[in-house]
N, C-alpha and C positions, 0 to 999 in steps of 0.2 A: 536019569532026571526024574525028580520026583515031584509029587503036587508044593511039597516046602518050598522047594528050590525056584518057582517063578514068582515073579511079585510083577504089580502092577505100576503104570508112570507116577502113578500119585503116592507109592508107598517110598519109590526110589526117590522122587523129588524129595519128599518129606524125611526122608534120612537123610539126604544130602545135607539138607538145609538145617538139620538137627546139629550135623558136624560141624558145618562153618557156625553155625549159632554157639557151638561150644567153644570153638577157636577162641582163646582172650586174644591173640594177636588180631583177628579179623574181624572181634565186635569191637576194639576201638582201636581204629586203624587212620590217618594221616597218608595222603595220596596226591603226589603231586603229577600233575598234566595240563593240556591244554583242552580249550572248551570246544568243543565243536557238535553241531547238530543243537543247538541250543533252542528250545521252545518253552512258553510259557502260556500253559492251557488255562480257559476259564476258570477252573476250580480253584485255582492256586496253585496249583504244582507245577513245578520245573522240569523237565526231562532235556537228560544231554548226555555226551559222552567223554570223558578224559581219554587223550589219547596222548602216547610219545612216537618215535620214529618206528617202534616195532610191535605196536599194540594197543590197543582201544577198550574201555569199560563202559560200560552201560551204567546210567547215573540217574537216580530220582532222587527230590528234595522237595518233601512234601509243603503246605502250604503254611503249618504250624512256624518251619524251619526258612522258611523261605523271608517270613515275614519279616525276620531280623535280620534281613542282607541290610545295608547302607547303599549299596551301589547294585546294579545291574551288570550283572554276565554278559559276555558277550563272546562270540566265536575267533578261537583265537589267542583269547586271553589266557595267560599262565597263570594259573590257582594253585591254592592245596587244599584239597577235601579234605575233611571229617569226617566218621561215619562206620556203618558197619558194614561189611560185606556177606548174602545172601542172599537164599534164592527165593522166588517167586513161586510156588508148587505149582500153580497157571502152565506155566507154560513152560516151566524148567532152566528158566536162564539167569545166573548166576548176577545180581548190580550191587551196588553198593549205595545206602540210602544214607544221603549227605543230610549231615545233621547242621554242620557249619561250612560254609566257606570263603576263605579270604582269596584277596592276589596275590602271587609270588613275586616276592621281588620287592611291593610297597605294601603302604597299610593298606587296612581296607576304608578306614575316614577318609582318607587321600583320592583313592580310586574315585571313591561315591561324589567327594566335592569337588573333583574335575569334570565329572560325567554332568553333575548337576548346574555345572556352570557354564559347559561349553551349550546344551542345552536351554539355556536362558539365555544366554545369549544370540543364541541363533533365534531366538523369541524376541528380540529388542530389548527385553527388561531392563539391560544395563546400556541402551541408548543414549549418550546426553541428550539430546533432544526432549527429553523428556523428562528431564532434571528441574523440579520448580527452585526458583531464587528465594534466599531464608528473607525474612522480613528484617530490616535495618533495626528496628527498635521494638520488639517482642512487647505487647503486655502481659501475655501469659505467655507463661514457657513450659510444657506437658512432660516429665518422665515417663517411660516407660522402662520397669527395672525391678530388684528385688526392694522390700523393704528394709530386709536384714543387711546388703549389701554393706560394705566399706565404699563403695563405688558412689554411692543417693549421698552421702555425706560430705564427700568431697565436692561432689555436683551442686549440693545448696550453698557449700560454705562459698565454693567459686561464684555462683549464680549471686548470691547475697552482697558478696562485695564489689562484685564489677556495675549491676546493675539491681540495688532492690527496689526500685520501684517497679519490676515485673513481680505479677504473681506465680506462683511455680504450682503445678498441682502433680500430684503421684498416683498413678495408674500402676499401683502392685502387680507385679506376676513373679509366677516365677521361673527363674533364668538357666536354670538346672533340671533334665530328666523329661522321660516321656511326655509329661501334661504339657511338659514348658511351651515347645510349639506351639500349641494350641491356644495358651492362656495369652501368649506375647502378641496374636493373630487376632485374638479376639478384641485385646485391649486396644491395641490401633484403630480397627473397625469401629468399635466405640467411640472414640476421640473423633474420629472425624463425623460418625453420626452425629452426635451432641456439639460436635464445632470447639472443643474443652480448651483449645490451645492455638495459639498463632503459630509456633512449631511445637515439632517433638523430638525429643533427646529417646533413641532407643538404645539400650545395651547395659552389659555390667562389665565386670571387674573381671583383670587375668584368670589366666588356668589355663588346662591342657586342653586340646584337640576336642578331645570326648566332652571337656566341662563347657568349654563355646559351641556344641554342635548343635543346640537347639536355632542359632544364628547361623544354621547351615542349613534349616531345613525350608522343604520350598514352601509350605505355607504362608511362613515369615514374610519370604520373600514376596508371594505373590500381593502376601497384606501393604507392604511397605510401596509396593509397587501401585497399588488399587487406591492409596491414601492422599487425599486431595491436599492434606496440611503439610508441609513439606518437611522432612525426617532428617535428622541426625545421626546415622549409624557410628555409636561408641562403643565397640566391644573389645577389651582385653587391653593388652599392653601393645605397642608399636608396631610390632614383628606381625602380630596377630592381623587375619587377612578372612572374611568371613562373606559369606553370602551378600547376606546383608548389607557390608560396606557397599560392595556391585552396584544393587538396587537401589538403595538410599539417595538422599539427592546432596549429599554431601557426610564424605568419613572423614570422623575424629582418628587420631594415633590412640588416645585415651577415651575415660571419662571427662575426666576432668576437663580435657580439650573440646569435648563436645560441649560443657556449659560456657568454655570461652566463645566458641564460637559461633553459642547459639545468643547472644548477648553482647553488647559491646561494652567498652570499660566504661564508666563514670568520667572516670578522670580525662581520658581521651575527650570525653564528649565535651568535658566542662573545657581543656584547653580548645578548643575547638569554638567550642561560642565565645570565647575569651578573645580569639585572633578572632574574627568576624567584628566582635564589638568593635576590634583595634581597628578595622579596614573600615568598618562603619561609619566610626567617627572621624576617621583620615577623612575620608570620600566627604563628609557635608563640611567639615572644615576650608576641604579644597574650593565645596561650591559655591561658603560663603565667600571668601577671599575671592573667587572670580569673580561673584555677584556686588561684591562688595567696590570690587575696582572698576565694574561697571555702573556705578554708580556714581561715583564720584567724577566718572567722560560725562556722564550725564548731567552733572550738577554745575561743571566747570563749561559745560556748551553753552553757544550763544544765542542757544534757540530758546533757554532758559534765563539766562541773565540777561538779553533784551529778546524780547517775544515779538517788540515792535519791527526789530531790523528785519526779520526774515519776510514781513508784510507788505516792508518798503521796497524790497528788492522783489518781490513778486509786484508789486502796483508799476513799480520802473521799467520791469521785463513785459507786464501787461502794456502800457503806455509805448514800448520799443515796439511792440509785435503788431499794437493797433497803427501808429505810423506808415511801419512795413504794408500793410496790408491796405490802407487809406490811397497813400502813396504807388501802391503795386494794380488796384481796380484806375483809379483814373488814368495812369499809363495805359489801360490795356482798355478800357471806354474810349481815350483818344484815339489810340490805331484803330481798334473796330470802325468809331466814326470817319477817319478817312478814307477808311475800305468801303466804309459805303454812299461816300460822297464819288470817291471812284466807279464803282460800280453802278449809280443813280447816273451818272452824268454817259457812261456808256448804253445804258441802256435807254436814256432819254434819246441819246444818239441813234439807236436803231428803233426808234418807234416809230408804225408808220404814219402815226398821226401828225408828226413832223415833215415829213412828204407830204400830206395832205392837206398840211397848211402852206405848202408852195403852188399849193395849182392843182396837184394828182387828186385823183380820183381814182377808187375803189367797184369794182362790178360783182357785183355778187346776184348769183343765182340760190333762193334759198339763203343759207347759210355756207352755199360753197362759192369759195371766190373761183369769180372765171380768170382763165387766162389766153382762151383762144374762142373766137367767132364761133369753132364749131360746137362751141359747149351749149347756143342758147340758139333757139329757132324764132324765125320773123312772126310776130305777135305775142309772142311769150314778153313774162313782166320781168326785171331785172329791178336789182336797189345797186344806186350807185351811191356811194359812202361818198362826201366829204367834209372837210373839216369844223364845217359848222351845222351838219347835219346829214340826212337821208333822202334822196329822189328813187320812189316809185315811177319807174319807166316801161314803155311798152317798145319792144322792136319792131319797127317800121322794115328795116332793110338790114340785111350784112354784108359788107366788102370787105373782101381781102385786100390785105396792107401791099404796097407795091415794094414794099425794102426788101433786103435779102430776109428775114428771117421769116416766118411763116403763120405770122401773125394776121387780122385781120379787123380792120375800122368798123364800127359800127355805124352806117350812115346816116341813116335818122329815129330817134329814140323820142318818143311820146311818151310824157310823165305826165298822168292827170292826176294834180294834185290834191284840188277841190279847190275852194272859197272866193271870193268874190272875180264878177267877172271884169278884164279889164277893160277901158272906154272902149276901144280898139276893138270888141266883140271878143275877145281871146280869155282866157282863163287865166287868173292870177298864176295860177300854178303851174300852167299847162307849158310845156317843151315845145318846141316841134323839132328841136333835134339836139344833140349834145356831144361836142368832139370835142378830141382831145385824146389824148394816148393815155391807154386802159392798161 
């Protein structure tokens, strides 16, 4: 062994990689696997690896190449790289630097705009909830579209004759290539800054996949979605199926569909006020003919051809009711007065001034009538009540009564009454005693 014969890892790397760099087959080489270990580093590079049932590659896909994915890798998914296959002199490990890669199996537009869709939607973006209602009668009606299109053409001539009294205004982009995104994004955000339009018509005319995908990108979408004026998504022919319809708050089949629908017909509108007028004037025709036959109960009433009878028959009914009521008080003044002719002559019956004018006499002590001896003591004064007057008496004496009941005679009662005296020496007034049953 001699000093030629040893090399070092970097001289072996760098020949290695000299070979496979000379390979034509393995500087543009096509590799189909599946993704696994898939990451995406700050810088922009992708690292991953293709693997099948007996074997795994090491995979980078710098950020230059990366940029032009449409869709997102994901672990799992069947690919075919692009690319060249070499080595890293670093560290000696043999990858393959993906320049492109699609999915095996579909396109890669396909891939990207299921990926981008099922992702928005799990965002709400295509909510109805969140769908605004097109205004019934537009004044302005906004495009957003190419200028050059075949599609703007169709759109005025439609717009023109269903409805010209809307103004139309055109918001130029263009609908085709990198910028397009951005310019269809920016035009909406516009429109609704400025307020340009009651709605807006977005989209152009058929083509392929690739020629509608600027209506696949999210921008568009998130603009359509952000847009307070509520949007039309028109892009392509029928079949055609775009991001954008999703988001929109209403998709055309067409263009052309989207000016019908952003507008309604003339002629519709005019048969429309045309039955209204007819139900209009049905309706007051009917009111006058009712008004009218009411009018005529009115004319043919008796309240109106004599005005006197209805006066007469209230002065009749007045004159009946005053009768009744004439008639119904002296009936019921007569009862009451024999109710109290009854009741006067009962009660004159229990008066005791009527006993009093038989003989009796009343004893009262005070104000309280006596009714027994023991209520008043010998020299105390008594009034004896009767019927034509009052004696102030003095008790001389009290006996008790000899009948069964347990009452007792007053024996001699001295009333000095005052005023002159009589011949007899005695006092006009003066008692010298008073019986009689008390």
């Amino acid at each position: 062994m001699t000093a030629q014969n040893i090399y070092t890892v970097s001289q072996v790397n760098t020949y290695v990689k000299g070979l496979l760099d000379g390979d034509r087959l393995l500087s543009r080489i096509y590799i189909r696997g599946e993704v696994s270990n898939y990451k995406k580093y700050p810088s922009g590079h992708h690292y991953f690896s293709l693997k099948d049932d007996q074997g795994a590659l090491r995979c980078v896909m710098f950020r230059t190449s990366a940029a032009r994915l449409r869709f997102k890798p994901e672990n799992g998914m069947k690919v075919i790289a692009y690319g060249r296959v070499t080595v890293f002199p670093r560290d000696g490990a043999y990858q393959l630097y993906v320049e492109a890669l699609t999915p095996d199996g579909v396109g890669e537009l396909y891939v990207a705009f299921e990926q981008l869709k099922n992702r928005l939607q799990a965002e709400g973006l295509f909510d109805p909830a969140h769908k605004k209602p097109l205004p019934r009668m537009p004044e302005t009606v906004g495009i957003v579209t190419s200028s050059a299109g075949a599609a703007l053409h169709d759109m005025l001539r439609i717009l023109n004759a269903r409805w010209p009294m809307a103004q139309v205004k055109l918001l130029p982009v263009r609908v085709q290539g990198t910028e397009a995104p951005t310019e269809i994004a920016a035009a909406i955000a516009a429109a609704n800054r400025w307020k340009v339009a009651d709605v807006l018509i977005v989209g152009r005319g058929g083509g392929s996949m690739e020629d509608l995908w600027a209506f696949n990108d999210e921008r568009v979408a998130r603009a359509i979605y952000a847009s307070e004026i509520p949007i039309i998504s028109a892009v392509g022919h029928e079949p055609d199926v775009t991001i954008a319809d999703f988001v929109a708050d209403l998709r055309a089949a067409t263009p052309s569909n989207g000016a019908e629908l952003a507008v309604p017909d003339q002629n519709e509108v005019y048969d429309t006020l045309l039955n209204l007028r007819e139900r209009l004037v049905q309706s007051q025709n009917n009111r006058l003919r009712q008004y009218r036959a009411r009018l005529e109960r009115c004319t043919g009433s008796r309240a109106l051809t004599d005005p006197m009878a209805t006066v007469n028959d209230q002065r009749m009914l007045l004159d009946y009711t005053k009768q009744r009521l004439t008639g119904g008080m002296e009936r019921r003044l007569n009862s009451e007065q024999r109710r109290f002719s009854v009741l006067s002559a009962g009660l004159d019956a229990m008066s005791p001034l009527k006993v009093l004018g038989r003989g009796y006499a009343v004893a009262q002590k005070g104000k309280k009538v006596l009714s027994s001896v023991h209520q008043v003591d010998s020299g105390e004064q008594i009034q004896v009540r009767l019927a034509d007057g009052r004696l102030i008496c003095t008790v001389d004496d009290k006996k008790r009564s000899n009948h069964g009941c347990k009452k007792e005679n007053i024996r001699g009662i001295h009333a000095p009454v005052g005023g002159d005296r009589h011949p007899t020496g005695k006092g006009r007034g003066h008692s010298g005693g008073v019986h009689g049953p008390l």
